[in-house]
N, C-alpha and C positions, 0 to 999 in steps of 0.2 A: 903435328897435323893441324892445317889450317881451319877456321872457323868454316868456309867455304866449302871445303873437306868434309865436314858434317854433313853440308848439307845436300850437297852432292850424292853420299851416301846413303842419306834418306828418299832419295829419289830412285836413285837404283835400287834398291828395297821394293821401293813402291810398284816398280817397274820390271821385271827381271833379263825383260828384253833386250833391255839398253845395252850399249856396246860399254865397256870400261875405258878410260879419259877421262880428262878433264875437257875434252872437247866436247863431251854427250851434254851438256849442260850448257845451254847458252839462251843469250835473251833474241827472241823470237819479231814480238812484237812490242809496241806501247802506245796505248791510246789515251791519247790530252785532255786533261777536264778535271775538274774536280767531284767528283761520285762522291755520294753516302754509303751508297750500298754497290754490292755488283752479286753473282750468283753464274752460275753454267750447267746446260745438261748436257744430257747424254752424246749429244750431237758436239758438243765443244760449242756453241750457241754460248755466245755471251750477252746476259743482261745487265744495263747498266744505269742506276738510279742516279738520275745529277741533283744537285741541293736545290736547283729549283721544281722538283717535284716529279720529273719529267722522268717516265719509263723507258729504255730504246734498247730494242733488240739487235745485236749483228752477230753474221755466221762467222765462221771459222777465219774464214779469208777477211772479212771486217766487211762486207756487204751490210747495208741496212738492209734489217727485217723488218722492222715494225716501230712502232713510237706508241704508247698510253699517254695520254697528256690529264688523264683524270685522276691520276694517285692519291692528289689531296684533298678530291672532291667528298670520298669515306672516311676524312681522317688522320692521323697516325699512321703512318704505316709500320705495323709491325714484323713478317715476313714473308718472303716471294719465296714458292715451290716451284720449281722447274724441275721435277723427276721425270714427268714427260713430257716431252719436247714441244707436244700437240696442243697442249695443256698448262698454263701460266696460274698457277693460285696465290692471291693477291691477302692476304689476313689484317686487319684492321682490330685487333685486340680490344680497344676502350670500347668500338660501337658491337662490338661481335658478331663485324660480318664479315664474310668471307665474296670476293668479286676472281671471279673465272674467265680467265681472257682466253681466246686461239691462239694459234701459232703466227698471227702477224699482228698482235697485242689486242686484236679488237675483242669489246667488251661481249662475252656469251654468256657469261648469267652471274646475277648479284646474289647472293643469299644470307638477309637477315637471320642470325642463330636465333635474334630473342624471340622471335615470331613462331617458333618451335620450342617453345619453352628451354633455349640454353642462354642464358644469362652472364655464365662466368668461366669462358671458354679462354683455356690459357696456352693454348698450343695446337695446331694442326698441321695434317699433310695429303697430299695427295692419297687417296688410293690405288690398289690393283686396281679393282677394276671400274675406276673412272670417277669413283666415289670420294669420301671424304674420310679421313679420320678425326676426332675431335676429343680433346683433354676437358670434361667437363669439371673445374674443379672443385662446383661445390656438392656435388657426387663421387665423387675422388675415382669418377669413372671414364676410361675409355670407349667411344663410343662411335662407331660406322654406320655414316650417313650416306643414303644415296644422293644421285646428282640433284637431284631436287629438293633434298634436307631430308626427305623421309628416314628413319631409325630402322636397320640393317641389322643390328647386332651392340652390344654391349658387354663390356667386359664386368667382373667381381668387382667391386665395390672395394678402392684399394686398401683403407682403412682397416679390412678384415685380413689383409696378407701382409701387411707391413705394420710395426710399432710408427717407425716415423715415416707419414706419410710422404711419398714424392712429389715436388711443384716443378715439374715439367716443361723447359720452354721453347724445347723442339721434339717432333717428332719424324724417324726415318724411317718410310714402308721400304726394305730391302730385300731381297731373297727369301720371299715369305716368315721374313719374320719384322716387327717393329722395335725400334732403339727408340727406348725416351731417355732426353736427357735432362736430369734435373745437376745447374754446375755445381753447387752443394752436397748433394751424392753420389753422383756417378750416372752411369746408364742401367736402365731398368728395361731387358729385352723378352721380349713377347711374343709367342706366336700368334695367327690370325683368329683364332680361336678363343684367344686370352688367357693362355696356359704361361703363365712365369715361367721364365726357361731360366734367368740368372739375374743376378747381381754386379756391375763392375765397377768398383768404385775409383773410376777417375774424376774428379773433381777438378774445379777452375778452369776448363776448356772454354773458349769464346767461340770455340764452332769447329763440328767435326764434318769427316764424311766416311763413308761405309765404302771400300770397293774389296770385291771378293770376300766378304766374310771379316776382312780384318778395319779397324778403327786407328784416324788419321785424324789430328786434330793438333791445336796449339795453343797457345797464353803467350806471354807478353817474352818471355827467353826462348821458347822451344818448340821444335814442332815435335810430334809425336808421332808410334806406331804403336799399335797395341794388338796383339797374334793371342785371338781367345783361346783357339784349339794349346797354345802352351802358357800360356799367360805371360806370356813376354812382352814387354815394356822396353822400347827403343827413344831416347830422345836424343834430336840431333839440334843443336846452339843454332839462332836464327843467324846471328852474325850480322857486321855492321854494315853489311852489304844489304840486310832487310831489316834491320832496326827501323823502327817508326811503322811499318806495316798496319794499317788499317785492319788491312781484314787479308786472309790468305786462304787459298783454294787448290785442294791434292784433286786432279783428275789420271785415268790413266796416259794421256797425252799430253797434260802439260802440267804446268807449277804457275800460280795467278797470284800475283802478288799487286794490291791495291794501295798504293800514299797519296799522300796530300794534292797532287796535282796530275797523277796519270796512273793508268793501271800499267801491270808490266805484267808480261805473260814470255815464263821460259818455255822452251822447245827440248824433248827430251831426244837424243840422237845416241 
């Protein structure tokens, strides 16, 4: 069975819709440049960070949406949220602010964390409802802010539910429940409320995504599937067809794979 084969099969997994071939799997699209980062919502909305700093939105079809030109004006940039489409959350980790752009990248609101006493915020995401989540970590607390920074809700103090504490450097608001991942121990999932619902120790992930319930993610050999309801663990060899991959992205419509000089985006058929 070809390395190809793997990977083929983790896409039908991912998808159940797909017709069987080797024809279902093909490259779609690829757009030129050289990116740091890239990310997609819901909408298949691709965003694309180029190394000169510059943020640019396109739709599906590769329509320009939008362009940020101010990314390095807060900083670092640490991570882009697009859970909603409407909604761009922009995190700058060393300054602890978080900047909220619209849906055609313009800036709608900047929010200094230390201005509200968080100082040492190591993770965040979008909220349900339009809000914020926030990893405070020298409270080793979770913590729902509204649109305006004001404090929503706070979770237990994790130090009191865990021997060794989690350091968290993403978080996924999914299906009423939150995934922190810390790559050192796994995912630590939550409901809105702050009820520990589990433990799953996958370690070494460089980036996951949540669709339907199940966990898709990869490292430097392998993507991943991970079926909580049986705890089933699938890895499919990335093969030297995506060897060197920057960064890679499971949606239910496509497979995004990002190198050194263009993204390439398969089409599932």
């Amino acid at each position: 069975m070809s390395r190809i084969w793997f990977l083929y099969c983790f896409i039908c997994v991912a998808c159940p819709f797909l017709l069987r071939g080797q024809e279902s799997f093909r490259l779609a699209a690829q757009i030129e440049g050289s990116y740091s980062d890239f990310t997609v919502d819901a909408l298949n909305n691709i965003y694309l960070l180029d190394k000169n700093g510059q943020l640019k939105k396109r739709s599906a079809v590769g329509d320009s949406m939008g362009v940020f030109n101010e990314v390095r004006k807060f900083g670092k940039l640490s991570s882009i949220d697009v859970s909603n489409p409407l909604k761009t959350l922009l995190f700058y980790r060393d300054f602890s602010t978080l900047v909220a752009l619209d849906r055609f990248l313009g800036r709608r609101n900047t929010l200094d964390l230390r201005k509200i006493g968080l100082y040492q915020v190591r993770a965040v995401s979008l909220a349900y409802d339009n809000g914020y989540w926030v990893y405070d970590e020298l409270e080793a607390r979770v913590k729902h802010l509204g649109e305006n920074g004001d404090l929503q809700d706070q979770f237990t103090d994790l130090r009191l539910l865990f021997d060794s504490v989690p350091a968290p450097v993403r978080i996924v608001d999914q299906n009423k429940y939150l995934y922190l991942y810390d790559p050192a121990k796994g995912f630590f999932i939550f409901d809105y409320y702050g009820s520990f619902k589990r433990k799953i120790p996958l370690a070494g992930w460089k980036d996951f995504t949540v669709i339907n319930s199940l966990l898709y993610g990869y490292d430097e050999t392998n993507v991943y599937r991970y079926d909580p309801a049986n705890l089933s663990l699938q890895a499919y060899p990335l093969g030297q067809r995506f060897s060197g991959a920057q960064k890679i992205r499971v949606t239910s419509d496509f497979f995004y794979v990002l190198k050194a000089e263009r993204l390439e985006v398969y089409r599932y058929h």
